[in-house]
N, CA and C atoms as an extended XYZ file, in Angstrom:
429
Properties=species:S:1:pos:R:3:atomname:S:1:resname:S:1:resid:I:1 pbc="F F F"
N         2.551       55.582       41.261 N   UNK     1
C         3.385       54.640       41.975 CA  UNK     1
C         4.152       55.399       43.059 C   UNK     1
N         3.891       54.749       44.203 N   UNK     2
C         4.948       55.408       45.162 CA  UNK     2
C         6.090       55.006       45.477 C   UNK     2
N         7.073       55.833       46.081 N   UNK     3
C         8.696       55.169       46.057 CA  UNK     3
C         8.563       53.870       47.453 C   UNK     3
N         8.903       52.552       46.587 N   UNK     4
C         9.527       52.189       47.770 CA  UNK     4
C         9.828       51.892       49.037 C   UNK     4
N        10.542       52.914       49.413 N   UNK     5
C        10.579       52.643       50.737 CA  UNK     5
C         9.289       53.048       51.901 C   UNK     5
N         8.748       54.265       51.064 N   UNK     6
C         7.920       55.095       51.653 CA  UNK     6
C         6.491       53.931       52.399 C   UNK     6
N         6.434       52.767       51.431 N   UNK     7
C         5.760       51.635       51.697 CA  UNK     7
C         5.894       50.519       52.577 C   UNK     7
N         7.045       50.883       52.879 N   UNK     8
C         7.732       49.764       53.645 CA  UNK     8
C         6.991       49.481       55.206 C   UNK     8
N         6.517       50.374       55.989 N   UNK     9
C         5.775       50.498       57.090 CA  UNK     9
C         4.474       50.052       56.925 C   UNK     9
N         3.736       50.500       56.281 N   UNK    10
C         2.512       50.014       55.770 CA  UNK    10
C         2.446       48.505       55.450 C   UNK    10
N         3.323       48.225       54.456 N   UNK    11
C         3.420       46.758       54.401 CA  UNK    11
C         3.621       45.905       55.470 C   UNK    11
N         4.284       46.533       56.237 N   UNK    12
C         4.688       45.542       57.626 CA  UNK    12
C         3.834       45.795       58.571 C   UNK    12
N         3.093       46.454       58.456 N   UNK    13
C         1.560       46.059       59.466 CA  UNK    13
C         0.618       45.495       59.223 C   UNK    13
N         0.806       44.790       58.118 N   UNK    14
C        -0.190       43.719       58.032 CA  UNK    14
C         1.054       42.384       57.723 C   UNK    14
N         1.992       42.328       57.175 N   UNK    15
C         2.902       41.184       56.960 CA  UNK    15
C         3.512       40.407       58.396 C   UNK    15
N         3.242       41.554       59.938 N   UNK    16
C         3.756       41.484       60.637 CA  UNK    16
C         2.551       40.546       61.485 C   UNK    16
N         1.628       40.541       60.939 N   UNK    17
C        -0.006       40.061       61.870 CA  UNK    17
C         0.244       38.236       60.900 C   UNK    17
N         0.942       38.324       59.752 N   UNK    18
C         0.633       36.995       59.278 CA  UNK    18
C         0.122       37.250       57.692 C   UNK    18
N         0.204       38.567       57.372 N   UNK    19
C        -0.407       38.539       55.491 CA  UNK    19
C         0.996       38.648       54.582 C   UNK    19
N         0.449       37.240       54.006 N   UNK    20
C         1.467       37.468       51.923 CA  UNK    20
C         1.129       38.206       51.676 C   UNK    20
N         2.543       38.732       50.969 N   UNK    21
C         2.229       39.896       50.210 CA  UNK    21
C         2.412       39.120       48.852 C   UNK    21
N         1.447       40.115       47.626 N   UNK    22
C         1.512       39.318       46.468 CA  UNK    22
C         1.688       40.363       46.032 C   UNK    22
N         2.889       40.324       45.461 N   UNK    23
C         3.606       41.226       44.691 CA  UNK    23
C         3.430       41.084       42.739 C   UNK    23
N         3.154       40.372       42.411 N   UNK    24
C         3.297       40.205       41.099 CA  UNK    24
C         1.992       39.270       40.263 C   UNK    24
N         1.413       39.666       39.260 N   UNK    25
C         0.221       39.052       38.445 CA  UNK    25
C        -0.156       37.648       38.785 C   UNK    25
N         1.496       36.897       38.841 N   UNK    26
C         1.643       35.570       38.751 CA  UNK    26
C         1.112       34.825       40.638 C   UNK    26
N         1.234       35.541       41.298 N   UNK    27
C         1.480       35.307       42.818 CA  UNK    27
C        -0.078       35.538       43.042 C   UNK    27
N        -0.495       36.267       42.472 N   UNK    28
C        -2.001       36.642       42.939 CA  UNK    28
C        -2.944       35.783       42.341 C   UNK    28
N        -2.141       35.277       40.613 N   UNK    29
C        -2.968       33.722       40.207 CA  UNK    29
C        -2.113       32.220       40.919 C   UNK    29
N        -1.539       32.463       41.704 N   UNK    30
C        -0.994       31.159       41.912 CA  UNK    30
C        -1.677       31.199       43.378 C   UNK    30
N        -2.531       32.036       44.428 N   UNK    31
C        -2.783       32.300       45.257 CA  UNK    31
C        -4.336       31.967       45.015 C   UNK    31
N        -4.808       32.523       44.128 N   UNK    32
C        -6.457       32.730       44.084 CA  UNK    32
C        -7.063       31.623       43.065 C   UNK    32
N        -6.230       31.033       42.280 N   UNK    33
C        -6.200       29.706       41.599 CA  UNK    33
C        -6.819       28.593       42.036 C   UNK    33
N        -7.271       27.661       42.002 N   UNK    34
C        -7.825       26.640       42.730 CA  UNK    34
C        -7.457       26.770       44.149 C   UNK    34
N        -8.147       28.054       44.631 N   UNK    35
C        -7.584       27.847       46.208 CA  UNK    35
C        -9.195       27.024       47.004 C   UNK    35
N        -8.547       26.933       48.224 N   UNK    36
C        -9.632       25.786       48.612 CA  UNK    36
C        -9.126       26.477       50.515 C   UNK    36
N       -10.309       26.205       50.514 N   UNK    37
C       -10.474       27.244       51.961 CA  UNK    37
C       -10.832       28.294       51.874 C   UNK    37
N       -10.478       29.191       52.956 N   UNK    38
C       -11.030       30.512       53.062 CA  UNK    38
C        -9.735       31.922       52.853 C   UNK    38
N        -9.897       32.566       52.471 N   UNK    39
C        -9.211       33.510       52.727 CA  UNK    39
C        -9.299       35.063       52.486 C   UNK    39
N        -8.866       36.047       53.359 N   UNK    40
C        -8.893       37.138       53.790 CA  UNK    40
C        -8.067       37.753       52.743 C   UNK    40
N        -8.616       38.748       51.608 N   UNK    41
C        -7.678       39.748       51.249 CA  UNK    41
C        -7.785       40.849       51.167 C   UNK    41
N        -6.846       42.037       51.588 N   UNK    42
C        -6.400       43.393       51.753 CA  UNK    42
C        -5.746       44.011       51.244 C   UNK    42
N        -7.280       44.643       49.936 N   UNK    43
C        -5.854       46.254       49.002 CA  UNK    43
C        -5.546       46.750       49.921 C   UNK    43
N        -4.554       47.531       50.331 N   UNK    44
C        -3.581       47.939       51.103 CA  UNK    44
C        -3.645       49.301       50.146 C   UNK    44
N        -3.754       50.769       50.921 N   UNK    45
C        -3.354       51.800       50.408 CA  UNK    45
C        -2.752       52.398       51.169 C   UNK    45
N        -1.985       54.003       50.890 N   UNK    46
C        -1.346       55.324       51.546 CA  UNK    46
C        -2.593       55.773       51.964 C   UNK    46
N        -3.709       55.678       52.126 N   UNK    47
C        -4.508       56.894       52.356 CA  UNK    47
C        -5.170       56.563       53.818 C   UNK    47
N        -4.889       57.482       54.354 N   UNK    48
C        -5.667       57.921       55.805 CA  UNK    48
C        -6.707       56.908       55.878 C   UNK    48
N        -7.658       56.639       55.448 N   UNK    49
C        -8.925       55.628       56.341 CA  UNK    49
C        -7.753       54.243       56.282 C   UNK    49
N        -6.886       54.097       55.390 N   UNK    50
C        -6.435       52.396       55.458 CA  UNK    50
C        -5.499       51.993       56.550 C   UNK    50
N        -4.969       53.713       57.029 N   UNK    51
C        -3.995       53.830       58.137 CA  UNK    51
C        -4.894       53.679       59.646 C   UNK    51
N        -5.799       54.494       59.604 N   UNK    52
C        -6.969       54.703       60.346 CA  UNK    52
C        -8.079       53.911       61.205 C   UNK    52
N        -8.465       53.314       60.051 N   UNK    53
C        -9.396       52.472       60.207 CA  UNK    53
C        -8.697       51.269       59.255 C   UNK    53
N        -8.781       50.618       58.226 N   UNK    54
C        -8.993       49.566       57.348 CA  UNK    54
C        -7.644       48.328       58.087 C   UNK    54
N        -6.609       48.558       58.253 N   UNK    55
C        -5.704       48.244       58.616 CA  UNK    55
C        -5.817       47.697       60.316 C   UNK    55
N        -5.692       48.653       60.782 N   UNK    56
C        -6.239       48.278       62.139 CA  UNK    56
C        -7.540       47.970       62.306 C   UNK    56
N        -8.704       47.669       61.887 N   UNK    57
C        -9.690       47.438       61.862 CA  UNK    57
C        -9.580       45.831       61.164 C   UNK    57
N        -8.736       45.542       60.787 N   UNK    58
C        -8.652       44.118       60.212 CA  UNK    58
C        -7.218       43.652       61.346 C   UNK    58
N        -6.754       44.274       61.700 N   UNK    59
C        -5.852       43.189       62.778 CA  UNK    59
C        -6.351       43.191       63.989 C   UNK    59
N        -7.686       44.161       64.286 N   UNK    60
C        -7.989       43.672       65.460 CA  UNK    60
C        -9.010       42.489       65.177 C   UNK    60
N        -9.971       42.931       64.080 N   UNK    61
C       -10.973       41.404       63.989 CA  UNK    61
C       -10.399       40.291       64.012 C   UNK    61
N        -9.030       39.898       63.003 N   UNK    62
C        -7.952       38.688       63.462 CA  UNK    62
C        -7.722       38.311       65.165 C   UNK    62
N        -7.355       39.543       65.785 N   UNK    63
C        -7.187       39.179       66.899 CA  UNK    63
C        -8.035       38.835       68.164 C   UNK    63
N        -9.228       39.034       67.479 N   UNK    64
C       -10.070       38.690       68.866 CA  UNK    64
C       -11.150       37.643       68.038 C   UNK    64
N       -11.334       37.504       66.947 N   UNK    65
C       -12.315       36.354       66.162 CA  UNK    65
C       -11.997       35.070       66.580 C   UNK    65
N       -12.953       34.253       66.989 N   UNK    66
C       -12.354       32.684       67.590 CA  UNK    66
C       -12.237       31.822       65.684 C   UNK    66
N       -12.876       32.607       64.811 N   UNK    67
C       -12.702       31.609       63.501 CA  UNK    67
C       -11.677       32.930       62.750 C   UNK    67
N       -10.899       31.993       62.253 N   UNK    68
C        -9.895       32.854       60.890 CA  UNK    68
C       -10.029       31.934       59.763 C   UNK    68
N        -9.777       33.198       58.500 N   UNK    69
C        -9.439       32.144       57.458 CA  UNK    69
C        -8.154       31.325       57.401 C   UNK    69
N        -8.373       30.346       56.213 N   UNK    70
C        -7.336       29.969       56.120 CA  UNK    70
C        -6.199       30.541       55.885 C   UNK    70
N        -5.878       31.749       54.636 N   UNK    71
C        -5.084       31.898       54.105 CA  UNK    71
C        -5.231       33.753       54.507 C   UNK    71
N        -4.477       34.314       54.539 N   UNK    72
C        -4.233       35.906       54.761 CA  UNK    72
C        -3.258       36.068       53.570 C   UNK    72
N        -3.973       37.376       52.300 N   UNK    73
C        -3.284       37.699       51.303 CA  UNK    73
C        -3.216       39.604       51.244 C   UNK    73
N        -2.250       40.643       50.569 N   UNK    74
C        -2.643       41.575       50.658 CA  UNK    74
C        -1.665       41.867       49.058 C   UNK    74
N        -2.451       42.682       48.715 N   UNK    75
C        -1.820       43.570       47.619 CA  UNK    75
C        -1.865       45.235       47.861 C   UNK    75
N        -0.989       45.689       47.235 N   UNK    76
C        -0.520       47.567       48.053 CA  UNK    76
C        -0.782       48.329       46.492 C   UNK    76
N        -2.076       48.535       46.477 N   UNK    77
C        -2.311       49.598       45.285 CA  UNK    77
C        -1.604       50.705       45.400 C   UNK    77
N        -1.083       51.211       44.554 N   UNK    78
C         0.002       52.518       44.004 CA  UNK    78
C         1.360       51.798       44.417 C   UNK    78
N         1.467       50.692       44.950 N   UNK    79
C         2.923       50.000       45.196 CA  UNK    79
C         3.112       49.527       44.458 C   UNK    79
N         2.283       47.766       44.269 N   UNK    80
C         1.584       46.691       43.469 CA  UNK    80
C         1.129       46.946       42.233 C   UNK    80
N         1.278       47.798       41.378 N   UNK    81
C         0.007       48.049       40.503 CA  UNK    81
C        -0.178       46.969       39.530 C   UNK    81
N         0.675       46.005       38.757 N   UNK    82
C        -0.159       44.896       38.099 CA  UNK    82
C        -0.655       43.605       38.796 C   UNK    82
N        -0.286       43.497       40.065 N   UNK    83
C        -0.821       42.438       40.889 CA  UNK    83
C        -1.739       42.912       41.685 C   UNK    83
N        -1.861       44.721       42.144 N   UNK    84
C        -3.230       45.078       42.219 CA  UNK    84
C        -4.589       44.580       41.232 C   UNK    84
N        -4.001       45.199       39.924 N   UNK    85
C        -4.640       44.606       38.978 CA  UNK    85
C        -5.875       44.052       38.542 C   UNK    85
N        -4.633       42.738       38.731 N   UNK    86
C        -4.886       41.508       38.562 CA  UNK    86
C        -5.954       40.881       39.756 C   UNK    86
N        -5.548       41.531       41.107 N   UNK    87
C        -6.154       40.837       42.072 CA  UNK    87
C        -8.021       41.525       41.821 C   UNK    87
N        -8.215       42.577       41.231 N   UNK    88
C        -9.172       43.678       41.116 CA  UNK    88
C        -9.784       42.473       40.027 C   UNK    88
N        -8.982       41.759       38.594 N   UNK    89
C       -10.096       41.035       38.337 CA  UNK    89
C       -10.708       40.148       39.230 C   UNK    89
N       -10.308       39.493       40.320 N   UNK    90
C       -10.878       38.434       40.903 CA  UNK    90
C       -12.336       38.763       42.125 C   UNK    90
N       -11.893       40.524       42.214 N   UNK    91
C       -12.755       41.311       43.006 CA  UNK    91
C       -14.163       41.844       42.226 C   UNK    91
N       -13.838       41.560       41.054 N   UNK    92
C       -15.578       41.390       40.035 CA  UNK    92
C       -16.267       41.013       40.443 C   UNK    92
N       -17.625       41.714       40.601 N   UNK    93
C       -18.264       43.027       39.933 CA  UNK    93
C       -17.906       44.251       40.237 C   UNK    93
N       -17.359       43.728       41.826 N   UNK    94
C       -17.066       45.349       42.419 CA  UNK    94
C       -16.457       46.175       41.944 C   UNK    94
N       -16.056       47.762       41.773 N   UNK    95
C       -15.129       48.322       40.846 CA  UNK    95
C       -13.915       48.500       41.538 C   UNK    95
N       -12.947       48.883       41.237 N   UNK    96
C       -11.734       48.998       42.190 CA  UNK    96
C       -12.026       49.777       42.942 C   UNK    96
N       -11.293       49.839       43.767 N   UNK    97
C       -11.457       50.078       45.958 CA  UNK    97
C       -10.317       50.186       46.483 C   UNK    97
N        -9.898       50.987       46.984 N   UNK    98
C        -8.345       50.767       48.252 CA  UNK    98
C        -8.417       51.982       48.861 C   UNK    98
N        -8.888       51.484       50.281 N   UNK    99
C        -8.128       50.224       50.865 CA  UNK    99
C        -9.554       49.790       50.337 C   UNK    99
N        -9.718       48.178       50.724 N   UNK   100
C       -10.665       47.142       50.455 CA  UNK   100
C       -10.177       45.769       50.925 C   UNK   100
N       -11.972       45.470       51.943 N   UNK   101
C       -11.235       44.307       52.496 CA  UNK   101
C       -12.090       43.440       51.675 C   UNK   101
N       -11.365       41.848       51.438 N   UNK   102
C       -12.628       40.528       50.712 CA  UNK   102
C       -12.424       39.603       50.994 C   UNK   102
N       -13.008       38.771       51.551 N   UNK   103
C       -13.010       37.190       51.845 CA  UNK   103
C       -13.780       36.044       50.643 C   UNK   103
N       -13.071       35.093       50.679 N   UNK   104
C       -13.048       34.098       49.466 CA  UNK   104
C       -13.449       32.855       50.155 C   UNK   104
N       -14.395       32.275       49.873 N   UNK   105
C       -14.422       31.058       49.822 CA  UNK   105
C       -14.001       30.078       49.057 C   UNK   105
N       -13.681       28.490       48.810 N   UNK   106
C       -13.145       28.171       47.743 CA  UNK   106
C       -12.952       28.803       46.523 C   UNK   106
N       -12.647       30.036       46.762 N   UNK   107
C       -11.909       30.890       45.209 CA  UNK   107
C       -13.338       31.926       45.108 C   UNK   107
N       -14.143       31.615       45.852 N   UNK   108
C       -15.491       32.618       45.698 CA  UNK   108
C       -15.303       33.669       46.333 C   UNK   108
N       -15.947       35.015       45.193 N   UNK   109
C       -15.554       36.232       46.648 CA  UNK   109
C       -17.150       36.176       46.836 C   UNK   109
N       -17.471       35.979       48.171 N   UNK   110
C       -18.108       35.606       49.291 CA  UNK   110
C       -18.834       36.758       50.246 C   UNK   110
N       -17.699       37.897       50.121 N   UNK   111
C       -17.765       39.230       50.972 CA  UNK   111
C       -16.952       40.211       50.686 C   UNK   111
N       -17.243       41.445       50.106 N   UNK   112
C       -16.757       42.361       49.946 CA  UNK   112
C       -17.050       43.988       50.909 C   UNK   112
N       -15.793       44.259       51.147 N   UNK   113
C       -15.854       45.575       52.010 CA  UNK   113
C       -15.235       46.670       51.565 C   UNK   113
N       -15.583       47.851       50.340 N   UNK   114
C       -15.393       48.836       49.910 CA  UNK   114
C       -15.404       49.881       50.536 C   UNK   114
N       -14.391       50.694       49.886 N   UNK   115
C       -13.742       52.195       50.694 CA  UNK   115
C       -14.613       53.224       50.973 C   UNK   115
N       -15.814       52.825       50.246 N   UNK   116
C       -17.023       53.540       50.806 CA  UNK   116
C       -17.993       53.128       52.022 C   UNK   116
N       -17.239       51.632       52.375 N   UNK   117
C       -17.840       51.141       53.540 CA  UNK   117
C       -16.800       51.605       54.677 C   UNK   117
N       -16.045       51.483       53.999 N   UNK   118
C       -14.443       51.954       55.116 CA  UNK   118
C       -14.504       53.718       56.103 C   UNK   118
N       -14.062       54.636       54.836 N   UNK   119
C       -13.947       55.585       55.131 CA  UNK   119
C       -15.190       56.570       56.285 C   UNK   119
N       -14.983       57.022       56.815 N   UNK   120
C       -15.584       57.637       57.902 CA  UNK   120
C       -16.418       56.911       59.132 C   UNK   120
N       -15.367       55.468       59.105 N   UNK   121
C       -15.981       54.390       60.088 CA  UNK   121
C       -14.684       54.432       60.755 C   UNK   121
N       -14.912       53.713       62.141 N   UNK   122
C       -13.766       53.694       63.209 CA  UNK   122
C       -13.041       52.303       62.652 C   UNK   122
N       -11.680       51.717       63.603 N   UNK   123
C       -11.144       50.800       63.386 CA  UNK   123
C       -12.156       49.281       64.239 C   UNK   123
N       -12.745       50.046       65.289 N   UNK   124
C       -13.331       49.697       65.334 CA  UNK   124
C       -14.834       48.881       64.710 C   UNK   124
N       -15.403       49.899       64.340 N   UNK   125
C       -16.541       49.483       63.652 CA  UNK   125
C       -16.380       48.352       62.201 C   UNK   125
N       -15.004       48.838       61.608 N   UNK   126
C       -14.527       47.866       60.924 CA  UNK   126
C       -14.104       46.717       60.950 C   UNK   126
N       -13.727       46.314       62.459 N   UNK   127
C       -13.094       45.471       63.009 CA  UNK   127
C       -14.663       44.564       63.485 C   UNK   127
N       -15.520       45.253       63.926 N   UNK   128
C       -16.686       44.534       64.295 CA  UNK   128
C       -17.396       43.755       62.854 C   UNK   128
N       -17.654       44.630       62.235 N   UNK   129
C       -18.218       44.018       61.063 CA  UNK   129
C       -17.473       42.731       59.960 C   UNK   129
N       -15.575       43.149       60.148 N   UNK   130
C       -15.000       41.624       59.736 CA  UNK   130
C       -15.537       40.702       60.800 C   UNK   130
N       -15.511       40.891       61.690 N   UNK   131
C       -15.296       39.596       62.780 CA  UNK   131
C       -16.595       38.913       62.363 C   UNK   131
N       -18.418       39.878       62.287 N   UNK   132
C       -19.110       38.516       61.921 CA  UNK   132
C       -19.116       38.063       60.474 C   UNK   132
N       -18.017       38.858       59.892 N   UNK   133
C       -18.197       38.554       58.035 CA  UNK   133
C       -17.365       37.038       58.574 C   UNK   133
N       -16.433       36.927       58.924 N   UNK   134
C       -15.430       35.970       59.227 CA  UNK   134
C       -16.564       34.445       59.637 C   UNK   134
N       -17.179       35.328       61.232 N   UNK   135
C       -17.841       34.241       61.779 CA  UNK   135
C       -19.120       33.589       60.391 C   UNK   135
N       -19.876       34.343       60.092 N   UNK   136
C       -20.391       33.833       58.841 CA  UNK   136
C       -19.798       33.255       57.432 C   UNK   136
N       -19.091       33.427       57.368 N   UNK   137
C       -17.685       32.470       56.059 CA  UNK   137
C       -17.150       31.886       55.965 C   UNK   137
N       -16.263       31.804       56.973 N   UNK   138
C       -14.935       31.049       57.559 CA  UNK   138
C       -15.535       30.145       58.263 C   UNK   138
N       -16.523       29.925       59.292 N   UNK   139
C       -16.497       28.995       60.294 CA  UNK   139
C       -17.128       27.994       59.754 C   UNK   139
N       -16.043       27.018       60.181 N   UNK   140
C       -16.474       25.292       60.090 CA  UNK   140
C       -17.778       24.938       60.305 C   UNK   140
N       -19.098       25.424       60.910 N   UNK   141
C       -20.252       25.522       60.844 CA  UNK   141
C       -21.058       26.217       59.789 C   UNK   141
N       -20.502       26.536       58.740 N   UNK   142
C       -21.175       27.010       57.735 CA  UNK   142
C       -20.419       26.391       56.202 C   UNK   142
N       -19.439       25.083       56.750 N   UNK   143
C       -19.280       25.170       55.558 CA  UNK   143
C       -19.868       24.547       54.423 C   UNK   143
């Protein structure tokens, strides 16, 4: 677990683009629960590719994608740890990941992007590959 404050920056670069933070077991089932639409979620870590790439590589695909999901969620592994968790069961089969990006369809995970897809890719290249995960998921033409 890390202290605190030390998190506080990290968190606010993605809270600052438009992502809940789900802080607690209960928030991450009251979030992923009969949800209906689409939505974007982001383990959030300390480690270099999430600063690097994963992070900025997901606020630029937001920012230039003509389709978004509905809903933007993030949990901060080594911050978060039982609403990490918790959110990690809903990320089954995959094994835990952070950073890690996943998109949900009505409560379906739909698309998963692991730290082995992450790490030694640009923010770019990350940012390209959400944008057509998005355009293929999210858009009102596929639903």
């Amino acid at each position: 677990m890390y202290p605190p404050h030390l998190l506080v920056p990290m968190r606010e670069d993605l809270t600052s683009v438009g992502f809940e933070e789900l802080t607690t077991p209960a928030e991450v089932d009251a979030a992923m629960t009969d949800q209906q639409g689409t939505a974007l979620v982001m383990v959030n870590s300390v480690c270099g590719c999430a600063a690097g790439a994963a992070r900025p590589g997901v606020k630029a695909a937001l920012a230039v994608s003509a389709v978004k999901p509905d809903h933007l969620y993030t949990v901060f592994a080594g911050g978060d740890v039982d609403a990490t968790a918790r959110m990690r069961e809903y990320l089954l089969p995959y094994p835990p990941s952070s950073p890690a990006i996943a998109i949900f369809k009505d409560g379906e995970l739909v698309h998963f992007i692991e730290r082995h897809h992450i790490e030694g890719r640009s923010a770019q290249m990350i940012a390209q590959h959400l944008e057509m995960a998005l355009e293929e998921f999210c858009s009102p033409a596929n639903a």
